[in-house]
OpenMM code with the backbone's topology and positions (N, CA, C; nanometers):
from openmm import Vec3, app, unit

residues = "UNK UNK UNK UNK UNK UNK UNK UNK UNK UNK UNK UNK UNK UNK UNK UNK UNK UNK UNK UNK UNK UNK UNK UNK UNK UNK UNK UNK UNK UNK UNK UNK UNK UNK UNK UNK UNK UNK UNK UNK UNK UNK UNK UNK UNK UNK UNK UNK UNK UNK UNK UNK UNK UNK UNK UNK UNK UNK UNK UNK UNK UNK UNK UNK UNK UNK UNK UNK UNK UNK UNK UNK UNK UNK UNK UNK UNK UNK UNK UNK UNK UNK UNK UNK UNK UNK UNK UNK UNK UNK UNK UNK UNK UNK UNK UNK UNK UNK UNK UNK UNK UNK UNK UNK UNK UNK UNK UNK UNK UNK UNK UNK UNK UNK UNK UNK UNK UNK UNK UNK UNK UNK UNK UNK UNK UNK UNK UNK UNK UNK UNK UNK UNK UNK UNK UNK UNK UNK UNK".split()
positions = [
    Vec3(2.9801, -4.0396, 2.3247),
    Vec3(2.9758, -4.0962, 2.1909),
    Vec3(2.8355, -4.1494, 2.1639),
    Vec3(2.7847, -4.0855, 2.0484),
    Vec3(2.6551, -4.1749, 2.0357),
    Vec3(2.6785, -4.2602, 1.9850),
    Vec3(2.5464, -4.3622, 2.0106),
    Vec3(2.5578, -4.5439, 1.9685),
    Vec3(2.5595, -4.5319, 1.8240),
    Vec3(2.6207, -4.6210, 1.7627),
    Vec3(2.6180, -4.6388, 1.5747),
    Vec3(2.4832, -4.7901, 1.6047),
    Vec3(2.4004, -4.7300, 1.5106),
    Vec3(2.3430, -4.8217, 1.4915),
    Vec3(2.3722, -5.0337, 1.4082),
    Vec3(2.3122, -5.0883, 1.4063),
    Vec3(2.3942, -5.2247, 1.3682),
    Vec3(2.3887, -5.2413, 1.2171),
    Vec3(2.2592, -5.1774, 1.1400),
    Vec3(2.2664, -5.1643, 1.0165),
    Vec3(2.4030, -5.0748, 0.9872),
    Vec3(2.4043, -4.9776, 1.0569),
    Vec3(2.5491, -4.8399, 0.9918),
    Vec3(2.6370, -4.9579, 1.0373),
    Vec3(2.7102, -4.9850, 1.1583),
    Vec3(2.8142, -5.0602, 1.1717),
    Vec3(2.8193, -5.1839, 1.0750),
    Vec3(2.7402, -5.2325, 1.0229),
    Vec3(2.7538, -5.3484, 0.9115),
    Vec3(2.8353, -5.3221, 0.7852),
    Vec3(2.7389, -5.2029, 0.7503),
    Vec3(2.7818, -5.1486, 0.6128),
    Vec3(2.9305, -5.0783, 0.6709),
    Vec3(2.9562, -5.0548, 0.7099),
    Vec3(3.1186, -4.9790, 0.7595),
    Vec3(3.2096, -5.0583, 0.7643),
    Vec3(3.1499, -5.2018, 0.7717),
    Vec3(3.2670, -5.3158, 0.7900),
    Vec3(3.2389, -5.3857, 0.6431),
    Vec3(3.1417, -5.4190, 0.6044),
    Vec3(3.1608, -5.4633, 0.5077),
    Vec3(3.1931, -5.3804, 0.3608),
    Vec3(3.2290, -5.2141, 0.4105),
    Vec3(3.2595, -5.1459, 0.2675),
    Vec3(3.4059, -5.1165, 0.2909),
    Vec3(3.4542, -5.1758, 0.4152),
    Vec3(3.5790, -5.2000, 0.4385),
    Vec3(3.6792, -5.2859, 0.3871),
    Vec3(3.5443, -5.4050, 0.3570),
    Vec3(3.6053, -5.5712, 0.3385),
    Vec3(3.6976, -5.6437, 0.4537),
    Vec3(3.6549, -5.5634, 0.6074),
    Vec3(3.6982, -5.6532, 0.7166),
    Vec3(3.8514, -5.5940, 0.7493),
    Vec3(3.8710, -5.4854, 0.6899),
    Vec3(3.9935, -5.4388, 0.6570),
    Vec3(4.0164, -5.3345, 0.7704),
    Vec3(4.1493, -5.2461, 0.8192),
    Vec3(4.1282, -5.1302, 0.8623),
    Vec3(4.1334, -5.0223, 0.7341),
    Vec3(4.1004, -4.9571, 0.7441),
    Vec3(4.1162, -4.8299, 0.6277),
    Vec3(4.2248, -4.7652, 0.5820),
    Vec3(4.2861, -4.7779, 0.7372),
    Vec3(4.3833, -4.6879, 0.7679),
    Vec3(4.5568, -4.7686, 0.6750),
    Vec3(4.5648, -4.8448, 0.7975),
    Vec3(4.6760, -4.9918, 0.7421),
    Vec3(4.6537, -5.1131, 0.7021),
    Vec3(4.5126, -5.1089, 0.6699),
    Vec3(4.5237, -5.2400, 0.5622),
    Vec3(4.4930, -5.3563, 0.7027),
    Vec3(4.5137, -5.3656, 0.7994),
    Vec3(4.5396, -5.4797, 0.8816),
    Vec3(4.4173, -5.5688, 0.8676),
    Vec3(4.4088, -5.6921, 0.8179),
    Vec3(4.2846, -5.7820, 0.8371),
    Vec3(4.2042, -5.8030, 0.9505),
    Vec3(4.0867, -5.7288, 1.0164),
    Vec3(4.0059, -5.8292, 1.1489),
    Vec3(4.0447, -5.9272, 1.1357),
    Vec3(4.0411, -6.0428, 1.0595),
    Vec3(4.0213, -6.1800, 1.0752),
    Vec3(4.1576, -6.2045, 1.1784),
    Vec3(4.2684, -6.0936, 1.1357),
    Vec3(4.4037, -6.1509, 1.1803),
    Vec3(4.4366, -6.0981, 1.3215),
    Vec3(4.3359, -5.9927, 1.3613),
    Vec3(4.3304, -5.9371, 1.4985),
    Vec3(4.2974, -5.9886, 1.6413),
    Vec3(4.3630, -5.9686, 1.7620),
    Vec3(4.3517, -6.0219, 1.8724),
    Vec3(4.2081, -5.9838, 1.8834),
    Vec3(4.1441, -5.8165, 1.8724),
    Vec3(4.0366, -5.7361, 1.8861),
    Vec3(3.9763, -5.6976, 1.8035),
    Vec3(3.8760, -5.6747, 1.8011),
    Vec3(3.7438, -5.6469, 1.6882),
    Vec3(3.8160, -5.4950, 1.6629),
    Vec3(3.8198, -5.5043, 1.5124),
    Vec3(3.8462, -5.3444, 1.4536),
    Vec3(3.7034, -5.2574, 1.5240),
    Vec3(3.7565, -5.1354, 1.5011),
    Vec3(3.6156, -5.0489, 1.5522),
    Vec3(3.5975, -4.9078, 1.4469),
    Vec3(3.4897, -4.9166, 1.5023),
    Vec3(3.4313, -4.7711, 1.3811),
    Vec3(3.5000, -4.6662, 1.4452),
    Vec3(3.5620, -4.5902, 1.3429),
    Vec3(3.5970, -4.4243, 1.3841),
    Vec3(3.5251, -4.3111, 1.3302),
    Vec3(3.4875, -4.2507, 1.3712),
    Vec3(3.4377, -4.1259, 1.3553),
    Vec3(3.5672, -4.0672, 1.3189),
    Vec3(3.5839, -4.0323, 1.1623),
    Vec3(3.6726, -3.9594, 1.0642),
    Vec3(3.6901, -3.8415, 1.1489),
    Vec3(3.5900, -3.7714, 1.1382),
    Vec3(3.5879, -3.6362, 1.2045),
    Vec3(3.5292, -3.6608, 1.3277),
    Vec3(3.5705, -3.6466, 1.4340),
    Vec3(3.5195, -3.6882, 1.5621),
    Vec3(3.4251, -3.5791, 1.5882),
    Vec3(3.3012, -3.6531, 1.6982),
    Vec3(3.2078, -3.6179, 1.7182),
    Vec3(3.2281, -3.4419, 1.7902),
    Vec3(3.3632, -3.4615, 1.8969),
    Vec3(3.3618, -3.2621, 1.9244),
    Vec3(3.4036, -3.1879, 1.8790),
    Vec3(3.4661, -3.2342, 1.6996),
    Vec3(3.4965, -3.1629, 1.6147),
    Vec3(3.3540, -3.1268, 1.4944),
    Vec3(3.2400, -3.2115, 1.5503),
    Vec3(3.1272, -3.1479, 1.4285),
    Vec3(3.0878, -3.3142, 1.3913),
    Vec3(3.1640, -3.3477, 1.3890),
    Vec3(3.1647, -3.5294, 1.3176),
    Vec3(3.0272, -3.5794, 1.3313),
    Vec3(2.9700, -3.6344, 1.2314),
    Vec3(2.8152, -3.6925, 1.2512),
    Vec3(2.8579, -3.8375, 1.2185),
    Vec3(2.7468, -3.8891, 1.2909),
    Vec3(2.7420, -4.0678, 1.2975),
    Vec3(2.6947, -4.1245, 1.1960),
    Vec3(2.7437, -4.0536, 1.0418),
    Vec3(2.6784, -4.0784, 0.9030),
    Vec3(2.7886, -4.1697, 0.8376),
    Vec3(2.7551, -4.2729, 0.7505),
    Vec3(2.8448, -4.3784, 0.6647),
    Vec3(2.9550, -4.2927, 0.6220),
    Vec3(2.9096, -4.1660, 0.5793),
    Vec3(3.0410, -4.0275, 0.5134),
    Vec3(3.1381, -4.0480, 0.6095),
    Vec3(3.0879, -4.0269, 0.7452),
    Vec3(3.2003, -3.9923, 0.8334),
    Vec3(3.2745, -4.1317, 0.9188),
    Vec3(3.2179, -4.2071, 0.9040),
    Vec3(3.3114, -4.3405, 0.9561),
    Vec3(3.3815, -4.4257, 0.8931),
    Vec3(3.4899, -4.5009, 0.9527),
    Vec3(3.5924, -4.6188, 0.8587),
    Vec3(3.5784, -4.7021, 0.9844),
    Vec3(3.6468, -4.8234, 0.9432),
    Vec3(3.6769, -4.9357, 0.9962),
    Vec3(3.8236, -4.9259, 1.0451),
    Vec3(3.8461, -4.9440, 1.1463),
    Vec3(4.0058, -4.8832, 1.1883),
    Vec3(4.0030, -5.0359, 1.3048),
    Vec3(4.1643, -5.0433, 1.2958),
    Vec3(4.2229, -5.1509, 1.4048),
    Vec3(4.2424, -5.0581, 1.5198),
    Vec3(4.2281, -5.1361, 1.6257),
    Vec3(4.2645, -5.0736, 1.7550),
    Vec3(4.3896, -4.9395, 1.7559),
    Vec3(4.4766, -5.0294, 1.7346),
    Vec3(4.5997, -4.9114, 1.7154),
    Vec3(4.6417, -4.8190, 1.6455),
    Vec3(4.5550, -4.8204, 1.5236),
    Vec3(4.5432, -4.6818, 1.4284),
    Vec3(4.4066, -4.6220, 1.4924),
    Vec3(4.3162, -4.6338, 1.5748),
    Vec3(4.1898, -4.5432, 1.6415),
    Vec3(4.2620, -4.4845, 1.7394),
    Vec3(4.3298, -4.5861, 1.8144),
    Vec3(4.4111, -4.5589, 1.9483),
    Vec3(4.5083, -4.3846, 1.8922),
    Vec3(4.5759, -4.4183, 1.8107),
    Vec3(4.6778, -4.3544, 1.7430),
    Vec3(4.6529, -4.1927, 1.7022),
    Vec3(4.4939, -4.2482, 1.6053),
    Vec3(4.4491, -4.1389, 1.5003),
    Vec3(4.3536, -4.0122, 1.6872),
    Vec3(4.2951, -4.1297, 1.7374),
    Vec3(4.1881, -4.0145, 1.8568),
    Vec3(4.0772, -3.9630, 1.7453),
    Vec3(4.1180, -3.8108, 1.7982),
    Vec3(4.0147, -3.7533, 1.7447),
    Vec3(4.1347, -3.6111, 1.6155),
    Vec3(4.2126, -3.6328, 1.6106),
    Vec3(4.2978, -3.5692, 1.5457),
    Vec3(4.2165, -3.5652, 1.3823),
    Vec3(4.2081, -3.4841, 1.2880),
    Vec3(4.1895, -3.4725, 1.1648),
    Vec3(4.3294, -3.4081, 1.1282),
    Vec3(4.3928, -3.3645, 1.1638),
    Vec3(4.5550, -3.2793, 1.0762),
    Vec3(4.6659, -3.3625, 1.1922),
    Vec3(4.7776, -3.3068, 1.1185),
    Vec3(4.9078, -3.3269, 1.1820),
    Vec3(5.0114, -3.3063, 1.0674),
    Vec3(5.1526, -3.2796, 1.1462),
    Vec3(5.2433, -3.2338, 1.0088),
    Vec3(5.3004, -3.3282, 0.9358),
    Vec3(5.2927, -3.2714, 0.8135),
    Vec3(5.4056, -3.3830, 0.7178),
    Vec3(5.5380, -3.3356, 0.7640),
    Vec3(5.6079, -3.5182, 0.7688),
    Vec3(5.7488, -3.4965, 0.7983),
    Vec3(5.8491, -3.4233, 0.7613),
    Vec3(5.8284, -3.4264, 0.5976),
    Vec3(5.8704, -3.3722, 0.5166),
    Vec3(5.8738, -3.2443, 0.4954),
    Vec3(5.7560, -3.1646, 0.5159),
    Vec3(5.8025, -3.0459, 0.4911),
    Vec3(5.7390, -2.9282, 0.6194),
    Vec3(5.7365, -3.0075, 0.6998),
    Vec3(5.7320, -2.9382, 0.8805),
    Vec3(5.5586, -2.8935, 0.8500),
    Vec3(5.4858, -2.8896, 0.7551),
    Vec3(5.3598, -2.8212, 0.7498),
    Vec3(5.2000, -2.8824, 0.8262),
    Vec3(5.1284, -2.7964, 0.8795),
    Vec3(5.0346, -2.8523, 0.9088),
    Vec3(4.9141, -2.9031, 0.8441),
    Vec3(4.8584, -3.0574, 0.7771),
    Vec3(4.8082, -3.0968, 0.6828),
    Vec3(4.7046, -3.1554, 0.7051),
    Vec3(4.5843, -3.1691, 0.6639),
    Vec3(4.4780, -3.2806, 0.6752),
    Vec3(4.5669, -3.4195, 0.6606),
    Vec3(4.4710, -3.5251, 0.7695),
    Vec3(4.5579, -3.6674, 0.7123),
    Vec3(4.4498, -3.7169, 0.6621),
    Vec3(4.5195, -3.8525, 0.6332),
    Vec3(4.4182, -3.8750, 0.5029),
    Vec3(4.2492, -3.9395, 0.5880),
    Vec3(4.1670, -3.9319, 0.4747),
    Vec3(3.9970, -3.9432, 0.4823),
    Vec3(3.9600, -4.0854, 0.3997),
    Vec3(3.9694, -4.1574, 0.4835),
    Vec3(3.9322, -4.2753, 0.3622),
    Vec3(3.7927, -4.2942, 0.2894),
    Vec3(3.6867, -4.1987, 0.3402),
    Vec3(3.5579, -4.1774, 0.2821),
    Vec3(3.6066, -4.0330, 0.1274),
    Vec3(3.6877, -3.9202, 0.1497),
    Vec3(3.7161, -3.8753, 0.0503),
    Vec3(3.8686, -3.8884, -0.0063),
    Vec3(3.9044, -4.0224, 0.0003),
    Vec3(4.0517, -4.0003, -0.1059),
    Vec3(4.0832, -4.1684, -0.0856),
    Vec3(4.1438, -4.2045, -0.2068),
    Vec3(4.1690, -4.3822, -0.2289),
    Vec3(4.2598, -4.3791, -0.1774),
    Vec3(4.2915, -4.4449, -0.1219),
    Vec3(4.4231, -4.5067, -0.0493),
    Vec3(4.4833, -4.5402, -0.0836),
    Vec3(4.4960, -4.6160, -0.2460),
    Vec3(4.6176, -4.6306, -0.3447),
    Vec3(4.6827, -4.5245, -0.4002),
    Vec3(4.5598, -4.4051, -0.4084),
    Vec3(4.6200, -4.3008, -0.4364),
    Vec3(4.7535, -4.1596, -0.3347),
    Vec3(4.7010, -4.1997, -0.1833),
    Vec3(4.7968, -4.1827, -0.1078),
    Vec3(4.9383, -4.2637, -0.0560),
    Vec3(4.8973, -4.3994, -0.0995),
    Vec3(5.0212, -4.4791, -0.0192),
    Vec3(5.0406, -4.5737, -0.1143),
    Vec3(5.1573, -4.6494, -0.0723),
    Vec3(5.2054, -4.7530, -0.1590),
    Vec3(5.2770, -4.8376, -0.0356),
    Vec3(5.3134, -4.9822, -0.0748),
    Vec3(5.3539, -5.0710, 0.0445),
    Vec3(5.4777, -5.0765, -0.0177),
    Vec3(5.5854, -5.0373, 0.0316),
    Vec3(5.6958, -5.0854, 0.0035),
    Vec3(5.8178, -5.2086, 0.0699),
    Vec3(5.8047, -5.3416, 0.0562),
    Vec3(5.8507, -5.4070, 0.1529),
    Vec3(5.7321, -5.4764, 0.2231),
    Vec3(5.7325, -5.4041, 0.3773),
    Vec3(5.6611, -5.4257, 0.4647),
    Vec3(5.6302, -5.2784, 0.4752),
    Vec3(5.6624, -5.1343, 0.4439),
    Vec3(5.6394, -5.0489, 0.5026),
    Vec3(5.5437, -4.9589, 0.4257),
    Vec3(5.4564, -4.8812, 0.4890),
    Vec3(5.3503, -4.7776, 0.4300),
    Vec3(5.4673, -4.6628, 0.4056),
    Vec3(5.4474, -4.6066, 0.3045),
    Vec3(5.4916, -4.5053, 0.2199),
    Vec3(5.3860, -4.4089, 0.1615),
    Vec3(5.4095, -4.2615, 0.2301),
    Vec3(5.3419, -4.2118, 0.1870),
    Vec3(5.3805, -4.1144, 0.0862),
    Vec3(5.2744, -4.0852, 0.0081),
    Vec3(5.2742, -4.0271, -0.1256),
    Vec3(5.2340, -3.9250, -0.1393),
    Vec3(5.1971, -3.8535, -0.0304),
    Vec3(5.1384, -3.7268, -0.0275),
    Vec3(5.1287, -3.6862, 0.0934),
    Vec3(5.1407, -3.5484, 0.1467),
    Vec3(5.1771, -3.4723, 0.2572),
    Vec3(5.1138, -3.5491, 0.3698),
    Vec3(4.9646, -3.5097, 0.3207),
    Vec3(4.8703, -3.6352, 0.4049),
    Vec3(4.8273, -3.7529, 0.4533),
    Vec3(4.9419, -3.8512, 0.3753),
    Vec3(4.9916, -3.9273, 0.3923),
    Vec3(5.0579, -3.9363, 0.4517),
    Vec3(5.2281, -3.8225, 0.4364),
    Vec3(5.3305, -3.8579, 0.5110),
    Vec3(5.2580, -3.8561, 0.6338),
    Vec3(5.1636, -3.7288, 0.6683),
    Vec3(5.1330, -3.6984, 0.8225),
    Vec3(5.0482, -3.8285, 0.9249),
    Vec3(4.9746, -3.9306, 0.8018),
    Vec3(4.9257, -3.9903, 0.8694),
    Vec3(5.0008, -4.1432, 0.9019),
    Vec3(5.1367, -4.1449, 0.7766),
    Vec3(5.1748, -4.2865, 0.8246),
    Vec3(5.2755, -4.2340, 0.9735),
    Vec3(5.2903, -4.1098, 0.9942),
    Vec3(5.3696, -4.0614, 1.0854),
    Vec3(5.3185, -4.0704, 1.2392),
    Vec3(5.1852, -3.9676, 1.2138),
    Vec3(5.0764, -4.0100, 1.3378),
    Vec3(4.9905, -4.1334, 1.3710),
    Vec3(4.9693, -4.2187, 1.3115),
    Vec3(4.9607, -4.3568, 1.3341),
    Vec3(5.0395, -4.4524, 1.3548),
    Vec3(5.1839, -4.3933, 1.3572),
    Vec3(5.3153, -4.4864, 1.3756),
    Vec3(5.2775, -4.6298, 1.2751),
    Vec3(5.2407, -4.6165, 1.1666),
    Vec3(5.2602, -4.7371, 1.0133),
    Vec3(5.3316, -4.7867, 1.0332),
    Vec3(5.4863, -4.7310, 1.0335),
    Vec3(5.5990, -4.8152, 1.0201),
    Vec3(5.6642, -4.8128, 1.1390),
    Vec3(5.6238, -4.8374, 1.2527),
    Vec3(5.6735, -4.9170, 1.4359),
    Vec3(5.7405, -5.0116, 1.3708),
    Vec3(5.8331, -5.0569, 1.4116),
    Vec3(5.8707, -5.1791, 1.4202),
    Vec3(5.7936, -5.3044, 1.4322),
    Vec3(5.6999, -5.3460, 1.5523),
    Vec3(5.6317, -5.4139, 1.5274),
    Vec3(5.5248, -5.4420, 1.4445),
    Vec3(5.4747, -5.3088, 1.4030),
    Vec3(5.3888, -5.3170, 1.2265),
    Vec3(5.4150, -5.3240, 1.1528),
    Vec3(5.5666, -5.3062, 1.1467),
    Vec3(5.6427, -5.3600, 1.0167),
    Vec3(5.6540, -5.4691, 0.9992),
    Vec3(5.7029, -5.5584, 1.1306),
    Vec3(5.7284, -5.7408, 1.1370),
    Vec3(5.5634, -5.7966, 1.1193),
    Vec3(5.4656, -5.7559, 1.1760),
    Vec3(5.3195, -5.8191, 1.1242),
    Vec3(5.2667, -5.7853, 1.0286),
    Vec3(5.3352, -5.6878, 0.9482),
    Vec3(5.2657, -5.6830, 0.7906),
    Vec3(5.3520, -5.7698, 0.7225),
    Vec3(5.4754, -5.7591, 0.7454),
    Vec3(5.5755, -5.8514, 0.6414),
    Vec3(5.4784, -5.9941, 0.6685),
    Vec3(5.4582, -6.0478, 0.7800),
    Vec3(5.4149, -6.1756, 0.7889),
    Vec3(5.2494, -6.1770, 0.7077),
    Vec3(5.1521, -6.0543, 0.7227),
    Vec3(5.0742, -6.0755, 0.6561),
    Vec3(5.0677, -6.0715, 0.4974),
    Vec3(5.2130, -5.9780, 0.4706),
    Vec3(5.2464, -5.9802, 0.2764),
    Vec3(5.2291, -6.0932, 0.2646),
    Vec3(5.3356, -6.1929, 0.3204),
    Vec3(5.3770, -6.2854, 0.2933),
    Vec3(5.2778, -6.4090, 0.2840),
    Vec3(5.1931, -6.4156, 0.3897),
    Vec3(5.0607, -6.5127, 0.3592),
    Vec3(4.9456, -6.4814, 0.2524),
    Vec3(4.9622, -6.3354, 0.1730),
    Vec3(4.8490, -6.3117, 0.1242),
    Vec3(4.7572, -6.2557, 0.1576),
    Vec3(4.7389, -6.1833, 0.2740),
    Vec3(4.6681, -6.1090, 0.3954),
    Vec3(4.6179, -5.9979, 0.3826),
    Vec3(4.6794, -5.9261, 0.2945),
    Vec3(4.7042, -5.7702, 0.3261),
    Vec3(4.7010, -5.7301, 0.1316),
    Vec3(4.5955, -5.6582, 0.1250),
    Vec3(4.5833, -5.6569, -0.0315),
    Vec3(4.5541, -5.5029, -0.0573),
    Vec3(4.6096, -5.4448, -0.1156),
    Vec3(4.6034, -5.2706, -0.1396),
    Vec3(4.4108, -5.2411, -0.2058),
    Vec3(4.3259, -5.1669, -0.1730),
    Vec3(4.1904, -5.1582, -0.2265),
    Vec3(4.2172, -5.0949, -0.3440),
    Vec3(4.1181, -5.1370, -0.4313),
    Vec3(4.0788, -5.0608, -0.5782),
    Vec3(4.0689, -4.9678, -0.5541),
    Vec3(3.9456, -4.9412, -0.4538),
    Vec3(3.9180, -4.7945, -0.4741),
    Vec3(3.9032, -4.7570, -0.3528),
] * unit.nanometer
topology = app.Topology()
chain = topology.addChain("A")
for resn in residues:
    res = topology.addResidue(resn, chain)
    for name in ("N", "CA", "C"):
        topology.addAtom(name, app.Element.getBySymbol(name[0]), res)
């Protein structure tokens, strides 16, 4: 893995707003420092450019690897999941409850392959709805 420089890692967290990309989860509220992902991982082509990185919590990096596709549940197919550098995230998901809902194939595939709705990410988002924690991005 090449090193991300501290200027790139700044701007990646702060165009995040401290956020993961993926599930919304707050750093502030984390045992562990969120970490940069390489969208497209580096032995798939992936460059160490602002395009290609998000801010991800441990367990959606852990989750996502180096994967770019996986199938939607829904209709058995093999799909890009979602890119939080090309597609809004309001526009793929919606919180329903406590749970990520996805709204599009690429969605379904990614609240599926990131396990969104575990049980235990379900009980720590309800607790972060509930304090105010966890806020869907504009854009």
């Amino acid at each position: 893995m090449r090193h991300i420089p501290t200027a790139l890692r700044r701007l990646v967290h702060e165009r995040a707003g401290g956020a993961c990309e993926y599930c919304l989860y707050p750093e502030s509220m984390a045992f562990t420092a969120h970490e940069i992902d390489h969208i497209v991982a580096q032995k798939h082509g992936g460059e160490t450019t602002e395009d290609n990185l998000a801010l991800s919590c441990v367990l959606c990096n852990k989750y996502k690897g180096s994967d770019v596709a996986s199938f939607d549940p829904e209709t058995r197919e093999l799909v890009a999941i979602f890119h939080p550098r090309r597609q809004r995230w309001r526009d793929h998901f919606q919180i329903a409850g406590s749970a990520v809902a996805g709204l599009t194939p690429g969605a379904r595939a990614t609240v599926r392959l990131l396990q969104l709705n575990h049980p235990s990410r379900l009980a720590e988002r309800a607790i972060l709805i509930a304090a105010g924690l966890i806020s869907v991005p504009a854009s």
